[in-house]
mmCIF file of the N, C-alpha and C atoms, coordinates in Angstrom:
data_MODEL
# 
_entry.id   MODEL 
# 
loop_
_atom_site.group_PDB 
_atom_site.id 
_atom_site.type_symbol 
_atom_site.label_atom_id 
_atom_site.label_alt_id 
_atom_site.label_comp_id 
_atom_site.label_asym_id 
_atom_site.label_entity_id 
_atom_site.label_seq_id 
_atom_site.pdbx_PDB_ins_code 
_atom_site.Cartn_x 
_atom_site.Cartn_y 
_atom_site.Cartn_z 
_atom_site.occupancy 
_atom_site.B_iso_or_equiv 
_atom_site.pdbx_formal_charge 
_atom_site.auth_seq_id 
_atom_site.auth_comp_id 
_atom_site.auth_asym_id 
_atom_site.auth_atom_id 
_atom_site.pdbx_PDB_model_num 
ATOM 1   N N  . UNK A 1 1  ? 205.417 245.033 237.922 1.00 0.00 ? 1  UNK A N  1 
ATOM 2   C CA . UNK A 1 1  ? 206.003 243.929 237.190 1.00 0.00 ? 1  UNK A CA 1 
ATOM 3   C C  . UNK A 1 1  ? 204.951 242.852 236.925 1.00 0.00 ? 1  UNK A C  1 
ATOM 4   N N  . UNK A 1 2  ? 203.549 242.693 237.644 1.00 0.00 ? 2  UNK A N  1 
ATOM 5   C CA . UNK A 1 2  ? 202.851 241.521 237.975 1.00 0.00 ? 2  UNK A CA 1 
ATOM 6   C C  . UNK A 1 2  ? 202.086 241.922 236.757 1.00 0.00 ? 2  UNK A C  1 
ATOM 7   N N  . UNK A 1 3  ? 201.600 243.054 236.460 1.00 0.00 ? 3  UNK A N  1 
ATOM 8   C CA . UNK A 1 3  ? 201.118 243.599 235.296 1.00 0.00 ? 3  UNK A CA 1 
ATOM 9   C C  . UNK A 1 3  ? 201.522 243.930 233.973 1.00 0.00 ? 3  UNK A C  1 
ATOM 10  N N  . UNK A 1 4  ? 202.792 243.740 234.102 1.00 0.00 ? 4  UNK A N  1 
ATOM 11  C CA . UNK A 1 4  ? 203.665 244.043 232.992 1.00 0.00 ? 4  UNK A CA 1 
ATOM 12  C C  . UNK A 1 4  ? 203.547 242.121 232.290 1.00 0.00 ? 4  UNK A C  1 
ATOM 13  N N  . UNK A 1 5  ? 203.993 241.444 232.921 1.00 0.00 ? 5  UNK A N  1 
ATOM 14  C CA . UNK A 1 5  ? 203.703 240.241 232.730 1.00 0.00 ? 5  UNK A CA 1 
ATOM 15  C C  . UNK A 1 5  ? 202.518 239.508 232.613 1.00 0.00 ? 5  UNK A C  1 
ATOM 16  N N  . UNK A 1 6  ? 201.386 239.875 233.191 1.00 0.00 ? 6  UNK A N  1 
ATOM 17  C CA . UNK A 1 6  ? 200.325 239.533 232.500 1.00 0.00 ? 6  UNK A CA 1 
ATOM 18  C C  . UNK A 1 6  ? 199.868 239.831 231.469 1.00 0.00 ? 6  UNK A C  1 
ATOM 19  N N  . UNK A 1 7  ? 199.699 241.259 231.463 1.00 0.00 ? 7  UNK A N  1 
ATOM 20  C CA . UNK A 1 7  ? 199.619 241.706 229.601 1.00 0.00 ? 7  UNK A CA 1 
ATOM 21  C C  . UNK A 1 7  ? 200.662 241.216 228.952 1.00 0.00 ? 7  UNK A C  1 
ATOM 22  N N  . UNK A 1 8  ? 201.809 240.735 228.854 1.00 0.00 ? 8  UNK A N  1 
ATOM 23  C CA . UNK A 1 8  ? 203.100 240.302 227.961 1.00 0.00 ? 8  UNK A CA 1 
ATOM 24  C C  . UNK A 1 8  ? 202.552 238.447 227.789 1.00 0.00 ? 8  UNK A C  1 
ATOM 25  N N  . UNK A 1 9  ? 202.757 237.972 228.576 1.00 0.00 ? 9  UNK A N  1 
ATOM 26  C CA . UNK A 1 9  ? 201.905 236.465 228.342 1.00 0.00 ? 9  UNK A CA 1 
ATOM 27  C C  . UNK A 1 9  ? 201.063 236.392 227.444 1.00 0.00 ? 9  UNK A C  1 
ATOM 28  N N  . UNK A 1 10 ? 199.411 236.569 227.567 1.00 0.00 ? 10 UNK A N  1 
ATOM 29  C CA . UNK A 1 10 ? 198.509 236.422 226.812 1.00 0.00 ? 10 UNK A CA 1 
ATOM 30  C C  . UNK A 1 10 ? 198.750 237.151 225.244 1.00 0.00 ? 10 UNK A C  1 
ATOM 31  N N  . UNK A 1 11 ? 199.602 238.360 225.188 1.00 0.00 ? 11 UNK A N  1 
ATOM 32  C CA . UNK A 1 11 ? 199.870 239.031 223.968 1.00 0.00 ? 11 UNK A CA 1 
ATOM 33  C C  . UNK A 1 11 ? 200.478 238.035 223.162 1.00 0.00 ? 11 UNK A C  1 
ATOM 34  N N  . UNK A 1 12 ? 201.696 237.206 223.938 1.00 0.00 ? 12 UNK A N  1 
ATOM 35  C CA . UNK A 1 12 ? 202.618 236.745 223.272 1.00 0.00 ? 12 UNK A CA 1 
ATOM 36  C C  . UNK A 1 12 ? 201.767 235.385 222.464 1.00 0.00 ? 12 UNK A C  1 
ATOM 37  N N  . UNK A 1 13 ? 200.606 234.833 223.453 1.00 0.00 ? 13 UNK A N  1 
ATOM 38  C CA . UNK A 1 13 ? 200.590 233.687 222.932 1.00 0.00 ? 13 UNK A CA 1 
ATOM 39  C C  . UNK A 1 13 ? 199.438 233.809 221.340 1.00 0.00 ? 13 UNK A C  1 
ATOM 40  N N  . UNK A 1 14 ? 198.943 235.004 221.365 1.00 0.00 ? 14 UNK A N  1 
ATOM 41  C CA . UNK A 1 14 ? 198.231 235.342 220.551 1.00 0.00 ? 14 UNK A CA 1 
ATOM 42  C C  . UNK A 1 14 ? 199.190 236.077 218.850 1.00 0.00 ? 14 UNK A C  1 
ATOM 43  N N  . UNK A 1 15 ? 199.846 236.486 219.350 1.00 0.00 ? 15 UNK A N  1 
ATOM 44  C CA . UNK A 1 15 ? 200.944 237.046 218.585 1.00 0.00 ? 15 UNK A CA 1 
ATOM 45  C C  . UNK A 1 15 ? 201.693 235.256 217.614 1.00 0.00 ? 15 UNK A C  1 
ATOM 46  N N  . UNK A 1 16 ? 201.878 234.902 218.646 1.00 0.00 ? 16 UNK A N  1 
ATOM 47  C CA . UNK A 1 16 ? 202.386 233.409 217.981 1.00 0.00 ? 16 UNK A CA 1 
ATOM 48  C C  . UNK A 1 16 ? 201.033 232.203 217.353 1.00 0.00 ? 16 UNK A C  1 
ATOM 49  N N  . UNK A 1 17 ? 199.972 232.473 217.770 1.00 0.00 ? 17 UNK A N  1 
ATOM 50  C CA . UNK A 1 17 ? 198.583 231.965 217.279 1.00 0.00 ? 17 UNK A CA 1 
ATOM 51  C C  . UNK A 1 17 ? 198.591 232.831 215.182 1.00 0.00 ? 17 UNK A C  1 
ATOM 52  N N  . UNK A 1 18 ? 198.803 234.443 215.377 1.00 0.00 ? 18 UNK A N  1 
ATOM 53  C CA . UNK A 1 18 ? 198.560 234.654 214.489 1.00 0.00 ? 18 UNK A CA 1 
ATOM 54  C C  . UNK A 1 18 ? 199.811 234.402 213.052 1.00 0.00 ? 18 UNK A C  1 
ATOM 55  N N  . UNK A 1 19 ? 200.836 234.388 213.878 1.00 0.00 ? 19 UNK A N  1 
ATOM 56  C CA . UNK A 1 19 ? 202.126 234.317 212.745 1.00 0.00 ? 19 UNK A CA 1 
ATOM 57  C C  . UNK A 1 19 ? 202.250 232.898 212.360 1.00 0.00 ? 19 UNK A C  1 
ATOM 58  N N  . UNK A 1 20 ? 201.707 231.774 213.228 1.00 0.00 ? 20 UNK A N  1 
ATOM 59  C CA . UNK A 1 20 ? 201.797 230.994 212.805 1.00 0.00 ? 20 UNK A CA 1 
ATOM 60  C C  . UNK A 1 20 ? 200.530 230.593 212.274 1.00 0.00 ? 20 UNK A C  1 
ATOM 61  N N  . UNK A 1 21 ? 199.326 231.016 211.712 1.00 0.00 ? 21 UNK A N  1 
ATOM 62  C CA . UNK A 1 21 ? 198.148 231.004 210.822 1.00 0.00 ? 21 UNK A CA 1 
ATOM 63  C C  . UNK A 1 21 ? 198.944 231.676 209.507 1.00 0.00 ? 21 UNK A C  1 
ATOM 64  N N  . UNK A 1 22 ? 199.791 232.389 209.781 1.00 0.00 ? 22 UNK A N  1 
ATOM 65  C CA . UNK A 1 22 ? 200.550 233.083 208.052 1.00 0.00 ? 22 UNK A CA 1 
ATOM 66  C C  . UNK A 1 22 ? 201.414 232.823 207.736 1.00 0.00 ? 22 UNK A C  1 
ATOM 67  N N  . UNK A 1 23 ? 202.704 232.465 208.629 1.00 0.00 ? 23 UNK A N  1 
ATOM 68  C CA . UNK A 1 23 ? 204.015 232.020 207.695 1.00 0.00 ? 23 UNK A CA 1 
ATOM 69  C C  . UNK A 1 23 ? 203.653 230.071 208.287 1.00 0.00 ? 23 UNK A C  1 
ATOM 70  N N  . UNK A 1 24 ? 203.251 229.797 209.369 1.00 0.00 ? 24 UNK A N  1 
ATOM 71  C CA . UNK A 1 24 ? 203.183 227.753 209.434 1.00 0.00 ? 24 UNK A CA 1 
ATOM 72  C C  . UNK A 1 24 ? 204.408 228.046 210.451 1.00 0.00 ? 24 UNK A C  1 
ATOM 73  N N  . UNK A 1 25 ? 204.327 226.760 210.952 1.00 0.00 ? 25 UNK A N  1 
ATOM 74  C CA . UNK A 1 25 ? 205.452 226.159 212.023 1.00 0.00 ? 25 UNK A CA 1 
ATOM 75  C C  . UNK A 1 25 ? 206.806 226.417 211.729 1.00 0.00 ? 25 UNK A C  1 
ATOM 76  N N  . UNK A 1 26 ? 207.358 226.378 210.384 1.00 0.00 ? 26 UNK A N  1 
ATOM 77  C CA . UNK A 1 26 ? 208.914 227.065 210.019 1.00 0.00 ? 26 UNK A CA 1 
ATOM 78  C C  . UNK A 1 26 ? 208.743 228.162 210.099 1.00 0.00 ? 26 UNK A C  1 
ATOM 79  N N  . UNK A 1 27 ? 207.763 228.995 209.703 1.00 0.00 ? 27 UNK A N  1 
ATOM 80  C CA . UNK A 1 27 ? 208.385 230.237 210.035 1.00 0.00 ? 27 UNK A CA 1 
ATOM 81  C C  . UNK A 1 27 ? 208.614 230.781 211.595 1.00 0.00 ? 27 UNK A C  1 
ATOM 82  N N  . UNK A 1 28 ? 207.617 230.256 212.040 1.00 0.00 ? 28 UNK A N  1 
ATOM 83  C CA . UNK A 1 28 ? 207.248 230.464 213.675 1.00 0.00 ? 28 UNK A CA 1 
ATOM 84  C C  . UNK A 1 28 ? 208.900 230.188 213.931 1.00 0.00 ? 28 UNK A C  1 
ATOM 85  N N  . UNK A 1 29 ? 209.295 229.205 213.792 1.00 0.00 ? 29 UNK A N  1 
ATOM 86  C CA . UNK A 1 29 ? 210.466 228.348 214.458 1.00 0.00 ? 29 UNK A CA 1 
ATOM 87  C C  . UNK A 1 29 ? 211.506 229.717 213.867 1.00 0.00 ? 29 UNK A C  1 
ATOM 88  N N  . UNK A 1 30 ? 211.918 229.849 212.621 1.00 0.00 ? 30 UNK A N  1 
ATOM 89  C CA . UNK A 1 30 ? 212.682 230.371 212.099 1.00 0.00 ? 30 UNK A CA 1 
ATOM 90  C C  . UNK A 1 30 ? 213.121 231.853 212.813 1.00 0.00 ? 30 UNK A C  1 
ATOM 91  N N  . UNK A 1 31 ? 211.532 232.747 213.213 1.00 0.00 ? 31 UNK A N  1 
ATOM 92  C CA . UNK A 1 31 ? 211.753 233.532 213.604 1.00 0.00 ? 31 UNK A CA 1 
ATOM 93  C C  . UNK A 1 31 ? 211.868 233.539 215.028 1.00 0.00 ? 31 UNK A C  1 
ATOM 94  N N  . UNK A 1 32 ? 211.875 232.722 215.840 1.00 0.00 ? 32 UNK A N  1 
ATOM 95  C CA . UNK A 1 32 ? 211.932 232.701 217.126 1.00 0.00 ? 32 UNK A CA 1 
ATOM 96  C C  . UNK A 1 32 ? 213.654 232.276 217.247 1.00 0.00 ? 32 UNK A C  1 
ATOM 97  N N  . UNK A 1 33 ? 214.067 231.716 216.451 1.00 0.00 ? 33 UNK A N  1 
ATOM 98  C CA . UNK A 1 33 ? 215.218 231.148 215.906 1.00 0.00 ? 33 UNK A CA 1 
ATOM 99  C C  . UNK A 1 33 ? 216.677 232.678 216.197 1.00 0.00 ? 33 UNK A C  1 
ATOM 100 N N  . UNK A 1 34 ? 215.294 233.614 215.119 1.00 0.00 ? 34 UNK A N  1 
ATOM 101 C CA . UNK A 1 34 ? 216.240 234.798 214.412 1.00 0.00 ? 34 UNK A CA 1 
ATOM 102 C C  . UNK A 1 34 ? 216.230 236.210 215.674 1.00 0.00 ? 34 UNK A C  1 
ATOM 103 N N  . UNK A 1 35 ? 215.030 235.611 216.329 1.00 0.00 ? 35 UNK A N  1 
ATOM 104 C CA . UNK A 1 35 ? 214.632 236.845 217.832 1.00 0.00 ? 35 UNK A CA 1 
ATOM 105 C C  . UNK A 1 35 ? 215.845 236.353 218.816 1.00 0.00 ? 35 UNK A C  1 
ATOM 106 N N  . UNK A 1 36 ? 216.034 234.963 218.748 1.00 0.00 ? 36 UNK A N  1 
ATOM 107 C CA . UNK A 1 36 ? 216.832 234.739 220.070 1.00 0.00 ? 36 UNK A CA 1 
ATOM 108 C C  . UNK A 1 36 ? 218.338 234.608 219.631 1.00 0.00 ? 36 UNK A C  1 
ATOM 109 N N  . UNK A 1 37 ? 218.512 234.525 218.683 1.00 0.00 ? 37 UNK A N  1 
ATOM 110 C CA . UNK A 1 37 ? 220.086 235.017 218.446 1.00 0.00 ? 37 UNK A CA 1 
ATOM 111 C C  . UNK A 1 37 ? 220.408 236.184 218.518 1.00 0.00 ? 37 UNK A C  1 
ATOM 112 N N  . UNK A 1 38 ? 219.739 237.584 218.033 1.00 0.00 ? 38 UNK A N  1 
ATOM 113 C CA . UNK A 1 38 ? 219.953 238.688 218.679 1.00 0.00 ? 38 UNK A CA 1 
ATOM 114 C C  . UNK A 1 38 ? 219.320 239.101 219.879 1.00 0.00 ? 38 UNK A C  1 
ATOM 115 N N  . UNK A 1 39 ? 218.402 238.952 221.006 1.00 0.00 ? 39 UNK A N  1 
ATOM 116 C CA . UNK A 1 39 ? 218.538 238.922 221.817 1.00 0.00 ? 39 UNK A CA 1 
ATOM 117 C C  . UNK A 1 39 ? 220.076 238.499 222.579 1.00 0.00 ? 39 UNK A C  1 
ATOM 118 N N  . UNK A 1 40 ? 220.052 236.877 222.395 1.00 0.00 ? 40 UNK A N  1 
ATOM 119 C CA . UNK A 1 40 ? 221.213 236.874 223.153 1.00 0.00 ? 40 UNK A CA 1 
ATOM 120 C C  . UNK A 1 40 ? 222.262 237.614 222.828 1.00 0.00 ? 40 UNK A C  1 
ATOM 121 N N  . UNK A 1 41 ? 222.357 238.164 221.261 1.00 0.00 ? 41 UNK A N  1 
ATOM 122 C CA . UNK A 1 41 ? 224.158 238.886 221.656 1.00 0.00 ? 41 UNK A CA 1 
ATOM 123 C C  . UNK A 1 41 ? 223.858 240.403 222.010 1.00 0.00 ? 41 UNK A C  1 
ATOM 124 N N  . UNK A 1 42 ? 222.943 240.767 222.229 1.00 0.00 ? 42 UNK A N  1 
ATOM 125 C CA . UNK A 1 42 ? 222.407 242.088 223.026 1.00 0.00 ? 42 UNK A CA 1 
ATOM 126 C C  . UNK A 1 42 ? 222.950 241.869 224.741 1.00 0.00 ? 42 UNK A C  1 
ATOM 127 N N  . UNK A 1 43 ? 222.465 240.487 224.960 1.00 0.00 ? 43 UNK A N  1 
ATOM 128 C CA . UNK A 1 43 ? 222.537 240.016 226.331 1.00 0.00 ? 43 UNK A CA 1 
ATOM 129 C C  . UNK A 1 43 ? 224.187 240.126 226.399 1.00 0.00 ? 43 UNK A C  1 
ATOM 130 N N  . UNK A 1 44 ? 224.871 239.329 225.339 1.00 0.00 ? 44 UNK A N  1 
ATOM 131 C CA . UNK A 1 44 ? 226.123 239.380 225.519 1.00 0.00 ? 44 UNK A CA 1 
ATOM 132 C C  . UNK A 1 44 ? 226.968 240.263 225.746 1.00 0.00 ? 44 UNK A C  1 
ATOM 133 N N  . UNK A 1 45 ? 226.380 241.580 225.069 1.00 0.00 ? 45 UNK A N  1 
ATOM 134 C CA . UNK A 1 45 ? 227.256 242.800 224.947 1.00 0.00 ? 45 UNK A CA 1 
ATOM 135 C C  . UNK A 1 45 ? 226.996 243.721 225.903 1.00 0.00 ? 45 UNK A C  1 
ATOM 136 N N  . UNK A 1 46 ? 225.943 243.323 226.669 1.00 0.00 ? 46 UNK A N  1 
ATOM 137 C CA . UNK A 1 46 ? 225.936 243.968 227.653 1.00 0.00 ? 46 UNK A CA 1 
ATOM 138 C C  . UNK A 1 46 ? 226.682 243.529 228.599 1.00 0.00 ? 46 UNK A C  1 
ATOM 139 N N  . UNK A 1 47 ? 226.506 242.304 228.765 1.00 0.00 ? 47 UNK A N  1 
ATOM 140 C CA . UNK A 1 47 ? 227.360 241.385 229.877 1.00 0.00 ? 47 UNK A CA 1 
ATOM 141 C C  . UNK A 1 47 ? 229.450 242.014 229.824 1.00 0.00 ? 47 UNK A C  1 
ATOM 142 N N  . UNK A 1 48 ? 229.639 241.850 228.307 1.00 0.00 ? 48 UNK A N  1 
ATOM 143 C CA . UNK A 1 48 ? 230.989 242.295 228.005 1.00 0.00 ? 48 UNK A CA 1 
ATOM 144 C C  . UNK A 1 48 ? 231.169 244.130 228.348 1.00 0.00 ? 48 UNK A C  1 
ATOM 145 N N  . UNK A 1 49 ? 230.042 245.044 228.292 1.00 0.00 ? 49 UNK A N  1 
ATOM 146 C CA . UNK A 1 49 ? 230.202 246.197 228.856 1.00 0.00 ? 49 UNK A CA 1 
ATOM 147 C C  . UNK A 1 49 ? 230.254 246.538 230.297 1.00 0.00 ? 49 UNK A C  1 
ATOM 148 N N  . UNK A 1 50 ? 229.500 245.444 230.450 1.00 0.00 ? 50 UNK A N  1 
ATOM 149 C CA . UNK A 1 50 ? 229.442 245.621 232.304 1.00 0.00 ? 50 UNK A CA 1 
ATOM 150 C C  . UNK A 1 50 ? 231.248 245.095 232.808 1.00 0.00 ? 50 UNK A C  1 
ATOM 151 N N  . UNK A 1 51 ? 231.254 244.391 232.354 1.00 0.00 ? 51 UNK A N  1 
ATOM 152 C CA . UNK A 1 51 ? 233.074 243.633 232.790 1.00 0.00 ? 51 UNK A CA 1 
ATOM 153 C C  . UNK A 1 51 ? 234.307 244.768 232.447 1.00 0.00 ? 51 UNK A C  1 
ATOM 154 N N  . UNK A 1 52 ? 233.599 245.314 231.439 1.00 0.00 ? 52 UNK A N  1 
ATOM 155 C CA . UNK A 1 52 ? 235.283 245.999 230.552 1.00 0.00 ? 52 UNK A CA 1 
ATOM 156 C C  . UNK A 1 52 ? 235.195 247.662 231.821 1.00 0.00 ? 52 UNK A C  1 
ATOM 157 N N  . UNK A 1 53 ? 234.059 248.008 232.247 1.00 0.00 ? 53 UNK A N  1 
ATOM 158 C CA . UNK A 1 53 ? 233.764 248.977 233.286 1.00 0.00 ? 53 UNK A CA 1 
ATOM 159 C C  . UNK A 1 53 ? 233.700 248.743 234.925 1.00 0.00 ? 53 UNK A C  1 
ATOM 160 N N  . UNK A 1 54 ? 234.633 248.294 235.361 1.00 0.00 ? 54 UNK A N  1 
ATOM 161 C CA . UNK A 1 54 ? 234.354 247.338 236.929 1.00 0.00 ? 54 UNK A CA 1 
ATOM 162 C C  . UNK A 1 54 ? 234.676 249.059 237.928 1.00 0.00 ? 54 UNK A C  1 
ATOM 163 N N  . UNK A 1 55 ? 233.795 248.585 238.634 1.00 0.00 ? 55 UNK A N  1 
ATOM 164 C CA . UNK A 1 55 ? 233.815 249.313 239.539 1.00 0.00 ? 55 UNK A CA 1 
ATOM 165 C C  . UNK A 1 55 ? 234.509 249.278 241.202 1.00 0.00 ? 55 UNK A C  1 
ATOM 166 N N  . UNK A 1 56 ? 235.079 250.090 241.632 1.00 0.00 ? 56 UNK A N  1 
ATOM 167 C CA . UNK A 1 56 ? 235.854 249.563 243.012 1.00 0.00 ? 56 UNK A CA 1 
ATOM 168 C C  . UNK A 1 56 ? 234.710 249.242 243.982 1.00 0.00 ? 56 UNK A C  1 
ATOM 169 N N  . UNK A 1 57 ? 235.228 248.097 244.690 1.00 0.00 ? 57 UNK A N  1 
ATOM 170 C CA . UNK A 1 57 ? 234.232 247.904 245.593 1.00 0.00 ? 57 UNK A CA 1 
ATOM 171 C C  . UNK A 1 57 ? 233.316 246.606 245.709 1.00 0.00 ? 57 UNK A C  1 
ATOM 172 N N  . UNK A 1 58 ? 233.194 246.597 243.886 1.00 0.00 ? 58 UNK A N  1 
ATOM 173 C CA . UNK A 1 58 ? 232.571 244.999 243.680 1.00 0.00 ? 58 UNK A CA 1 
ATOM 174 C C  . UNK A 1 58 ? 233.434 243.817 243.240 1.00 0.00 ? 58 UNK A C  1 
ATOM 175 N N  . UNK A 1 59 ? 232.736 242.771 243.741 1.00 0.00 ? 59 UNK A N  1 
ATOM 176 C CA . UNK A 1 59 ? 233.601 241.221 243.251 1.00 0.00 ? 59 UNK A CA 1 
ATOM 177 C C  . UNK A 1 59 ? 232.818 240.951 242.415 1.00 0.00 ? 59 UNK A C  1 
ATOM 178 N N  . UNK A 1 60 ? 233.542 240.329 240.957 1.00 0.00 ? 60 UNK A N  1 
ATOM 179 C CA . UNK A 1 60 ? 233.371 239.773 240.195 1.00 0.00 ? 60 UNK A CA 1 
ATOM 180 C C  . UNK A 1 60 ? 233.493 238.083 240.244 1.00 0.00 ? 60 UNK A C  1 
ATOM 181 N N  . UNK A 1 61 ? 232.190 237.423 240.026 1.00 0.00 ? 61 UNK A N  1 
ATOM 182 C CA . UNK A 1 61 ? 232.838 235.968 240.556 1.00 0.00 ? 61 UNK A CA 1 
ATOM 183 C C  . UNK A 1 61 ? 232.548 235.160 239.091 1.00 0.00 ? 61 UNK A C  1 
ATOM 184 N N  . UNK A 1 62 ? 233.537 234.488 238.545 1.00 0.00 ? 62 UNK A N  1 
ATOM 185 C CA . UNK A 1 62 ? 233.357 234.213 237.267 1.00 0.00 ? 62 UNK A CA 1 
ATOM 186 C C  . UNK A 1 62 ? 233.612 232.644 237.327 1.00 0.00 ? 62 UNK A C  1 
# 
């Protein structure tokens, strides 16, 4: 994991160095905008698959 995250850091900040040399600060924004709205409803739908499948044995604390 310690490696997985070091290469993911420095990529990322270079990755955002170059997109924002080509689309400028709106686009940067826009698409970080457009990554984290589907991320989160990825996050969401997983969250809603894990609930609709409960398993005996575990507490759900909501």
């Amino acid at each position: 994991m310690l490696v997985i995250g070091g290469v993911t850091g420095p990529d990322a900040f270079v990755g955002m160095g170059n997109g924002l040399s080509q689309a400028g600060p709106a686009g940067v924004v826009l698409c970080f905008a457009v990554i984290g709205t589907i991320l989160w409803a990825a996050v969401q739908t997983l969250g809603e698959l894990r609930a609709s499948f409960l398993l005996l044995g575990f507490i759900v604390i909501s």
